[in-house]
N, CA and C atoms as an extended XYZ file, in Angstrom:
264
Properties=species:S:1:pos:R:3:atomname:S:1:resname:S:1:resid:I:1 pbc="F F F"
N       -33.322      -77.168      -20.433 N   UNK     1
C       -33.425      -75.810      -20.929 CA  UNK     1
C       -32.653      -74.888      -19.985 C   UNK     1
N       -32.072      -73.687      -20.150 N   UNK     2
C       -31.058      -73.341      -19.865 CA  UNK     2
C       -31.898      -71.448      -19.739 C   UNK     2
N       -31.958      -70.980      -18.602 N   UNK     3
C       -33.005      -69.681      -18.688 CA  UNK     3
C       -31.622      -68.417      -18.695 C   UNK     3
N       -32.586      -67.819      -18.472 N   UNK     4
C       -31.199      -66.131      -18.626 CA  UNK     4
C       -30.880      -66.248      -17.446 C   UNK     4
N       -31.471      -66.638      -16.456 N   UNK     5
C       -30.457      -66.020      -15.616 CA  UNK     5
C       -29.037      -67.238      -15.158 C   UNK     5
N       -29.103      -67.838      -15.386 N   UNK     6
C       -27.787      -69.148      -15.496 CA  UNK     6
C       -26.805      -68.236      -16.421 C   UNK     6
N       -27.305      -67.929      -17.923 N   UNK     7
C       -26.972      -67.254      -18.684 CA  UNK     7
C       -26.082      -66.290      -18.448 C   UNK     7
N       -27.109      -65.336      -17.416 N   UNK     8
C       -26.134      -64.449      -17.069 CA  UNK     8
C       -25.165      -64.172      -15.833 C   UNK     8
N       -25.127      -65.553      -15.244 N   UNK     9
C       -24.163      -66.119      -13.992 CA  UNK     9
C       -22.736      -66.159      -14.919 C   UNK     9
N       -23.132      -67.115      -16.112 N   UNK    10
C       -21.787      -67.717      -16.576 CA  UNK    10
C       -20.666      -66.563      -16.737 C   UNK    10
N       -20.463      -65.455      -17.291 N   UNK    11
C       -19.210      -64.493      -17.125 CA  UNK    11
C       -18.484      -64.524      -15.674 C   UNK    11
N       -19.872      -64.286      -14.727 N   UNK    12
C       -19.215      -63.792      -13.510 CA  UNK    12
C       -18.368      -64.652      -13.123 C   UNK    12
N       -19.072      -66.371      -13.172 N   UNK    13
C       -18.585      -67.263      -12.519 CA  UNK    13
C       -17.024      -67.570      -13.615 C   UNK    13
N       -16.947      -68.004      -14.480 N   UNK    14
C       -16.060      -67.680      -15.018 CA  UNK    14
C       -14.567      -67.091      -14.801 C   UNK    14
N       -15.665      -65.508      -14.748 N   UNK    15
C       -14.232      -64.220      -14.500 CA  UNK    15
C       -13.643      -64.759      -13.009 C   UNK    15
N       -14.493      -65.134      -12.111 N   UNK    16
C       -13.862      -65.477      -10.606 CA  UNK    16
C       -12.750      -66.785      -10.968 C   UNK    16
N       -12.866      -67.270      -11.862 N   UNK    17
C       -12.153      -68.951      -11.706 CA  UNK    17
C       -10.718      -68.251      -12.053 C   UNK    17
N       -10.929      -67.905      -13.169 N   UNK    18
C        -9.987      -67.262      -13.918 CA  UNK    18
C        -8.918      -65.954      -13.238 C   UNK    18
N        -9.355      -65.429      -12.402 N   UNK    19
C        -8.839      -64.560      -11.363 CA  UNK    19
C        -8.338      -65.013      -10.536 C   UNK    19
N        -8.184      -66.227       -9.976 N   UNK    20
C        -7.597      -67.135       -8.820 CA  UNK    20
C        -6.447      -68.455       -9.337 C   UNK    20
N        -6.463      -67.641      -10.849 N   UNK    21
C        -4.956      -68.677      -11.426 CA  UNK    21
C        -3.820      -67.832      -11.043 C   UNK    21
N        -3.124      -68.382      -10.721 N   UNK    22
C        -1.680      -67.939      -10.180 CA  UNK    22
C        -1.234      -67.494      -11.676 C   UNK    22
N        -1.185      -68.040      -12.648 N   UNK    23
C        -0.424      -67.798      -13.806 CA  UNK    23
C        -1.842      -67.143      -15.218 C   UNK    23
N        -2.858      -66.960      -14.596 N   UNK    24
C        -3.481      -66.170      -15.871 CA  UNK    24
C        -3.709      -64.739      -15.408 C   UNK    24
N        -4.114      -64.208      -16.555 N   UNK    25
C        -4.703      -62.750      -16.213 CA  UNK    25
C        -5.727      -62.737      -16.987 C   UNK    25
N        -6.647      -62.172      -16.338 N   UNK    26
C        -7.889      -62.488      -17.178 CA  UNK    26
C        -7.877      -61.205      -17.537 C   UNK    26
N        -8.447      -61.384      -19.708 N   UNK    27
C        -8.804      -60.156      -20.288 CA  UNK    27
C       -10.625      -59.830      -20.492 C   UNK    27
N       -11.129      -60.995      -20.642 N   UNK    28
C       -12.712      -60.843      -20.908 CA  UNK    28
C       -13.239      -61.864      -21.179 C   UNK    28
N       -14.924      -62.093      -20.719 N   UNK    29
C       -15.418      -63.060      -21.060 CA  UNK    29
C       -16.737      -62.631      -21.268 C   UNK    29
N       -17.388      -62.967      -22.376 N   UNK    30
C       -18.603      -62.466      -23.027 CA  UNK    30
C       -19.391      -63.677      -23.726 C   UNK    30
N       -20.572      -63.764      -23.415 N   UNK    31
C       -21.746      -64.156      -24.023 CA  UNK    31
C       -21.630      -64.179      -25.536 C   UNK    31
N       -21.152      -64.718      -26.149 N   UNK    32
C       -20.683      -64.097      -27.701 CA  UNK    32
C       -21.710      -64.502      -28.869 C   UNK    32
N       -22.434      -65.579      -29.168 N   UNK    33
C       -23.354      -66.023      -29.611 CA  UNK    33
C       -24.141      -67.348      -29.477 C   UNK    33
N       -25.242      -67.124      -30.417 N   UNK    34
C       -26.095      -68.634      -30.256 CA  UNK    34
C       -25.438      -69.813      -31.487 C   UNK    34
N       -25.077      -70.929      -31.140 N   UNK    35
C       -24.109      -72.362      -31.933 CA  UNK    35
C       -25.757      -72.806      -32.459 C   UNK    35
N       -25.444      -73.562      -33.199 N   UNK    36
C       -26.163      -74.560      -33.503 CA  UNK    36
C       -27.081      -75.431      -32.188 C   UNK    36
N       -26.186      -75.746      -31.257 N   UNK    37
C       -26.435      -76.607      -30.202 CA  UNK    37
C       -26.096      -76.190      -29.362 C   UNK    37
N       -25.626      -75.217      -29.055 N   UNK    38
C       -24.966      -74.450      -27.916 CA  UNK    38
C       -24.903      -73.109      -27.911 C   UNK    38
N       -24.539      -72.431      -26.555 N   UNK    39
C       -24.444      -71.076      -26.147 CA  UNK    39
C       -22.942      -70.878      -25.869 C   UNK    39
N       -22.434      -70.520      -26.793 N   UNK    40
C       -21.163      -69.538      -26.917 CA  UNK    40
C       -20.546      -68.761      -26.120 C   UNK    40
N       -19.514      -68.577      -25.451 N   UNK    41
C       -18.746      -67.876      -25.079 CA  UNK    41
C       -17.368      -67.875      -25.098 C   UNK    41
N       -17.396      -66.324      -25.257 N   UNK    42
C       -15.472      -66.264      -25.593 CA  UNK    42
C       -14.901      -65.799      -24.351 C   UNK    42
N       -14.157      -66.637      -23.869 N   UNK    43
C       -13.308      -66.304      -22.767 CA  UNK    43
C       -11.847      -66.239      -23.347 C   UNK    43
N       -11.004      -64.669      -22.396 N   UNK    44
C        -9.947      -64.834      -22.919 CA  UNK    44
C        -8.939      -64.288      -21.849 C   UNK    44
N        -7.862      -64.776      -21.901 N   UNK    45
C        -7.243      -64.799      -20.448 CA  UNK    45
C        -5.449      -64.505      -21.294 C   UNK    45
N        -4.341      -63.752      -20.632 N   UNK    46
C        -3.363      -63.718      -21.116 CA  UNK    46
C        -2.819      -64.966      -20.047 C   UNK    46
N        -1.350      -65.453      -20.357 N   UNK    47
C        -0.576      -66.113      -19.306 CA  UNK    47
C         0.703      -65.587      -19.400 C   UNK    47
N         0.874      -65.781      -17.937 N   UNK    48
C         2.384      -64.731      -17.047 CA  UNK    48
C         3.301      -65.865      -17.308 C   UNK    48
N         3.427      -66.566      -18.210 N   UNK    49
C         4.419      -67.748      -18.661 CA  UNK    49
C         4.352      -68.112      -19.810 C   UNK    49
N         5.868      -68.456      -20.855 N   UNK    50
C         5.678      -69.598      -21.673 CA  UNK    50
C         5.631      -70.410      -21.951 C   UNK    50
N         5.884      -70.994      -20.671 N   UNK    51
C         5.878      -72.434      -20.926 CA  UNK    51
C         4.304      -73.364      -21.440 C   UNK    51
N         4.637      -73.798      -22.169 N   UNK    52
C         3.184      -74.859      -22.891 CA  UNK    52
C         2.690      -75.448      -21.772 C   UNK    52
N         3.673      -76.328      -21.007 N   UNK    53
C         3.089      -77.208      -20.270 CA  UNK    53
C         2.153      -76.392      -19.036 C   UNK    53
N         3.130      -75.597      -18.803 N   UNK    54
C         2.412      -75.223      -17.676 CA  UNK    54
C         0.618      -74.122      -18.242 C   UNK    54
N         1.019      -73.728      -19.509 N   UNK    55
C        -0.306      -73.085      -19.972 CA  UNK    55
C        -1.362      -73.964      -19.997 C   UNK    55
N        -0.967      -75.632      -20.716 N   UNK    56
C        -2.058      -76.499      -20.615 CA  UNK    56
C        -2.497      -76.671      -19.371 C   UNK    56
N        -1.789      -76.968      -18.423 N   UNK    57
C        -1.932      -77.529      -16.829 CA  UNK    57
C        -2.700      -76.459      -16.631 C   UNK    57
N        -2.698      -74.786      -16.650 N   UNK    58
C        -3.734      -73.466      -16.104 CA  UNK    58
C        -4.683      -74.258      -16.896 C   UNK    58
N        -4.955      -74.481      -18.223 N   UNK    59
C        -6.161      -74.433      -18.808 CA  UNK    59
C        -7.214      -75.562      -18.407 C   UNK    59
N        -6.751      -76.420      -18.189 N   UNK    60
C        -7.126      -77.691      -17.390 CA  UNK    60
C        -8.099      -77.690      -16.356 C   UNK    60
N        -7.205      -76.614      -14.920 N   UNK    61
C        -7.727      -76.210      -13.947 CA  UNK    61
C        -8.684      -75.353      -14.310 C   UNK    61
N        -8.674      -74.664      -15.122 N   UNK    62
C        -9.675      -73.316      -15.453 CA  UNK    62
C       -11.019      -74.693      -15.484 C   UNK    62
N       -10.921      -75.667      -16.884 N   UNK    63
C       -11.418      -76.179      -17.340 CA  UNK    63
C       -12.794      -76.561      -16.337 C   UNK    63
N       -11.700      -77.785      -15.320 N   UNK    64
C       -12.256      -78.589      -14.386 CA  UNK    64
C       -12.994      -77.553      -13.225 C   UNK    64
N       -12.678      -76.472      -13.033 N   UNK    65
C       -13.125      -75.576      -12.183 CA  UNK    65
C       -14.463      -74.581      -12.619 C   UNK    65
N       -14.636      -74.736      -13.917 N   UNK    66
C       -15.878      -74.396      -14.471 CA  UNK    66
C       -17.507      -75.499      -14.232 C   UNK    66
N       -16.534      -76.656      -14.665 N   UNK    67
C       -17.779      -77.467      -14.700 CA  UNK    67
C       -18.028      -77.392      -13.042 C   UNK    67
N       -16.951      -77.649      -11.985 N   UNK    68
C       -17.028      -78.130      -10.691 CA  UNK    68
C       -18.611      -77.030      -10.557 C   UNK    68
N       -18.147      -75.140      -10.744 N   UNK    69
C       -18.829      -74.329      -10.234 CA  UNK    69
C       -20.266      -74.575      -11.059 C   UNK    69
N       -19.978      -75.012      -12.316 N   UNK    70
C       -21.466      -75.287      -12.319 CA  UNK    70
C       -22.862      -75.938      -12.094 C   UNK    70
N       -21.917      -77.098      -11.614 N   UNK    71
C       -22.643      -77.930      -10.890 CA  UNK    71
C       -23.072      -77.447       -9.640 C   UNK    71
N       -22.609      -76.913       -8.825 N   UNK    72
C       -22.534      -76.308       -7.576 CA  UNK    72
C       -23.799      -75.259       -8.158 C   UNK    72
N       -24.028      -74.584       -8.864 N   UNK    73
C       -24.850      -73.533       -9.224 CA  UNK    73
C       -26.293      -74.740       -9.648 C   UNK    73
N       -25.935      -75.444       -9.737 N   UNK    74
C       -27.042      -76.268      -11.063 CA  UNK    74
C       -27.752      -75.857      -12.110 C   UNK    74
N       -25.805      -75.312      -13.017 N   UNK    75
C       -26.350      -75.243      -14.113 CA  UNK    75
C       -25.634      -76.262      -14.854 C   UNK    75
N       -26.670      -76.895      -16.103 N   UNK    76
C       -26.405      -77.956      -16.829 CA  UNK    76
C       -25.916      -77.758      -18.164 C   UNK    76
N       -24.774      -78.368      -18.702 N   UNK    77
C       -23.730      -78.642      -19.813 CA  UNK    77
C       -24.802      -80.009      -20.134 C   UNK    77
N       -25.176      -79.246      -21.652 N   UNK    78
C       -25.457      -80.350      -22.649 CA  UNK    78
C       -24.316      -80.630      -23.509 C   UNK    78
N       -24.445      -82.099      -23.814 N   UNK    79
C       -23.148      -82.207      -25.002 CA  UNK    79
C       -23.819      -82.952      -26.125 C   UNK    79
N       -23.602      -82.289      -27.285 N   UNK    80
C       -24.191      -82.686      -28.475 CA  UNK    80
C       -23.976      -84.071      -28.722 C   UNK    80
N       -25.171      -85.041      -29.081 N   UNK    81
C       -24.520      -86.223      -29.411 CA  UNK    81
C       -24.885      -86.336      -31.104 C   UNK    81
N       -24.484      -87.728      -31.544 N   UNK    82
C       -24.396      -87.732      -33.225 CA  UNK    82
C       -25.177      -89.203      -33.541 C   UNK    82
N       -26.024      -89.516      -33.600 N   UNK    83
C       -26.222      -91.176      -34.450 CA  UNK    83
C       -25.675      -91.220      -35.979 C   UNK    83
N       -24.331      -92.386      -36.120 N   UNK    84
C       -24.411      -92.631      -37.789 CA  UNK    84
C       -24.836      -93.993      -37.614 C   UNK    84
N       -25.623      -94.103      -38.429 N   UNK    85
C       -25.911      -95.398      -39.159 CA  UNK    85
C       -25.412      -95.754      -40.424 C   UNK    85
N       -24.955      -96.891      -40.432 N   UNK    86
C       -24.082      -97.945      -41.821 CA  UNK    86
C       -24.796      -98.583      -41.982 C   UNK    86
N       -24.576      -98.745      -43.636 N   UNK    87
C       -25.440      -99.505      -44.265 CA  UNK    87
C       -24.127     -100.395      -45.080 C   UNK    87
N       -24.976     -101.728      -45.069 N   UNK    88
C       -23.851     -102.916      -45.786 CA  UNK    88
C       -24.103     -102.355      -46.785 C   UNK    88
C-alpha cells in the first residue's frame, strides 16, 4: 500500500532527476490520476536536442534514475500482473 506521503514525494523526486539531465528541461510533473492499478503521473520535460537517439538514451537515464531514487526512499513500484488460462 502506497500512503500520501510517498505520494507526495514523487513530483519532487522526479522534478530533481529531471533537472540534472544535461539535455532535458523540465516543464511539469503532476499527480494526474487514479489507473485501474496504478497512480498516474504526467511528467513532461522538453529536450535541447533532436536527435532520437540521444532523446531515448535521456529517457532511459531519467527512467533508471527514478526507480534507483525510489528505492532509496522505500517507495514501492507495483507491476500489474495478468493470469490467462487455455483451454484445449
Amino acid at each position: 500500500m502506497v500512503s500520501s506521503t510517498e505520494i507526495s514525494k514523487n513530483p519532487h523526486i522526479i522534478s530533481r532527476i529531471i533537472e540534472r539531465m544535461e539535455l532535458a528541461e523540465l516543464d511539469r510533473v503532476h499527480f494526474r490520476e487514479f489507473g485501474d492499478f496504478s497512480l498516474n503521473f504526467e511528467v513532461v520535460y522538453h529536450m535541447k536536442t533532436p536527435d532520437c537517439v540521444r532523446y531515448r538514451d535521456t529517457q532511459q537515464d531519467i527512467n533508471f534514475a527514478i526507480v534507483e531514487a525510489f528505492e532509496k526512499e522505500g517507495i514501492q513500484m507495483t507491476f500489474r500482473t495478468q493470469t490467462i488460462h487455455l483451454n484445449k
